[in-house]
C-alpha positions in Angstrom: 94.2 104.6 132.8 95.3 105.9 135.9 98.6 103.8 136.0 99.4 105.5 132.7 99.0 109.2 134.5 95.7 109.6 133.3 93.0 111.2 135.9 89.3 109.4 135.7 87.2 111.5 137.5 83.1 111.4 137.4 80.2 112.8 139.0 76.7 110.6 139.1 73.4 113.3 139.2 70.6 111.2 140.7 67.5 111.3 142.5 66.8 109.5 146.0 65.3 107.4 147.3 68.0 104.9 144.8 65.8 102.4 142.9 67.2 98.9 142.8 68.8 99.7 140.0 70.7 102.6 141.1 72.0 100.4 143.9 73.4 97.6 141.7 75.1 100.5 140.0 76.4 102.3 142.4 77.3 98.8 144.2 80.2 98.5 141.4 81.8 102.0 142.3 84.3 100.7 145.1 86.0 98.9 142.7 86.3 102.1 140.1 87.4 103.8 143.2 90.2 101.1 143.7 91.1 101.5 140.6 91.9 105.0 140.9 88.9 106.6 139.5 87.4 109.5 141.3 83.8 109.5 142.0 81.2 112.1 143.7 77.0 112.0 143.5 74.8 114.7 143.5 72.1 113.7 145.1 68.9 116.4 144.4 66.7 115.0 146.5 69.5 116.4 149.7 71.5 119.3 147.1 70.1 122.3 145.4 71.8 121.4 142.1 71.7 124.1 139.6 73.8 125.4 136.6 74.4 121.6 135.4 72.9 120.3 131.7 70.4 118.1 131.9 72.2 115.3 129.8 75.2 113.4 130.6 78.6 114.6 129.2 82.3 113.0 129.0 85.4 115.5 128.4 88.3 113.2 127.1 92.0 115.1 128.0 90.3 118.2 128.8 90.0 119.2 125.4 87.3 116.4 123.4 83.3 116.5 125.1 81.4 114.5 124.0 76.4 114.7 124.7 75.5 111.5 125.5 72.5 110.5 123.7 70.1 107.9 125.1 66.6 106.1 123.7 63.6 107.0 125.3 64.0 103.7 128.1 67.6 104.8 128.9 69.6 102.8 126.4 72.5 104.4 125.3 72.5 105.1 121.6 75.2 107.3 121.2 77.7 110.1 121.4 78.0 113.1 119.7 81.4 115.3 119.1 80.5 118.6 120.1 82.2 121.7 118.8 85.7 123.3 120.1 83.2 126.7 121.0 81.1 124.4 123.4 84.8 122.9 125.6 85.3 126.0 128.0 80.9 125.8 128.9 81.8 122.1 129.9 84.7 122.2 131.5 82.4 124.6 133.8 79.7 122.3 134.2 82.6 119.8 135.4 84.5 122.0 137.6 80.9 123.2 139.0 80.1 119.6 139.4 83.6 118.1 140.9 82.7 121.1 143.3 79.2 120.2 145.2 79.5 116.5 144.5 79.6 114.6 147.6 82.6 111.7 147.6 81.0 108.6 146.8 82.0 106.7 150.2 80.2 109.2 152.2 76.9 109.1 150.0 77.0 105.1 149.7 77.5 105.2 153.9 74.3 106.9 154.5 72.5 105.4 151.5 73.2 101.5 151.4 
């Protein structure tokens, strides 16, 4: 997407100490990076993270979000449209995020 002009930008809220699976995940984010993605982690085990939801969120073009919704175990089971009122309180939550999000290579240096 980012050949096309498009800006990919995500921030991953977890908890350390990373559980094997968080690793394998996280593992794969060099190549979103090479790819041109952007990517941060707030880590709040080492960052006082407040003012974020507690669910995940995409905004498409700055003006689409979209709750993620997730089953009990953590499978995804869908997203939900949410309404044009909501855009401008999630495109605070992202800028707050983009803001105290550590860049992934620095996190994944201390971390892996």
């Amino acid at each position: 997407m980012t050949d096309r002009g498009k800006q990919v930008s995500r921030v991953h809220v977890l908890t350390s100490p990373l559980t094997d699976y968080l690793r394998y995940e996280l593992a794969a984010y060099p190549g979103d990076i090479t790819a041109g993605e952007t990517i941060g982690i707030l880590d709040k085990a080492e960052q006082d993270v407040t003012g974020l939801p507690d669910h995940d969120f995409w905004l498409f073009d700055d003006r689409d979000v979209y709750r993620m919704h997730y089953a009990p175990e953590g499978a995804f089971t869908g997203a939900e449209l949410l309404p044009a009122h909501r855009l401008a309180e999630y495109r605070g939550y992202r800028d707050r995020a983009l803001a105290e999000a550590v860049p992934f290579a620095d996190y994944w240096e201390r971390h892996h």
